[in-house]
N, C-alpha and C positions, 0 to 999 in steps of 0.2 A: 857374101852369103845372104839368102834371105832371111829377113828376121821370122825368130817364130812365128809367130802369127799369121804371116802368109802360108801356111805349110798349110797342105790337103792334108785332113789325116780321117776320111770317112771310111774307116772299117777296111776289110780286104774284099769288098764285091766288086775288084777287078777295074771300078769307076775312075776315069781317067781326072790327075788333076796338073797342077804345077807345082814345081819344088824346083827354088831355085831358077826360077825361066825355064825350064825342061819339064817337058812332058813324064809323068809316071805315072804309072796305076797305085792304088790305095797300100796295096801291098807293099811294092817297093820302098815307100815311103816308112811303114811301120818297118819296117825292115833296118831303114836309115836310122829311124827315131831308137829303135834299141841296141842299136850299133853305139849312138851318140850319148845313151844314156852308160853304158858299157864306160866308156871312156869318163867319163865323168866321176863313176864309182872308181875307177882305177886311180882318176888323177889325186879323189878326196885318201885312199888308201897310201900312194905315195908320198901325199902332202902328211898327213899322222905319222908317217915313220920318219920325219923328218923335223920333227917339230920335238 
């Protein structure tokens, strides 16, 4: 996986970038990124009920 730091993440005007070696538009990408942050809150909520 790419590290963050190479992630496109300019807005949703459609503007093509890379994610990953593959082509996306802006969009897709925030798309991704709130998918990823999704997960992240799930895992920090599973990790509290376990502790």
């Amino acid at each position: 996986m790419a590290p963050l730091g190479s992630l496109y993440t300019a807005g949703t005007t459609g503007a093509k970038g890379k994610m990953g070696g593959l082509s996306s538009t802006a969009t897709d990408v925030s798309v991704w990124l709130d998918a990823m942050e999704n997960v992240v809150q799930k895992q920090a909520l599973e990790r509290e009920r376990f502790q």
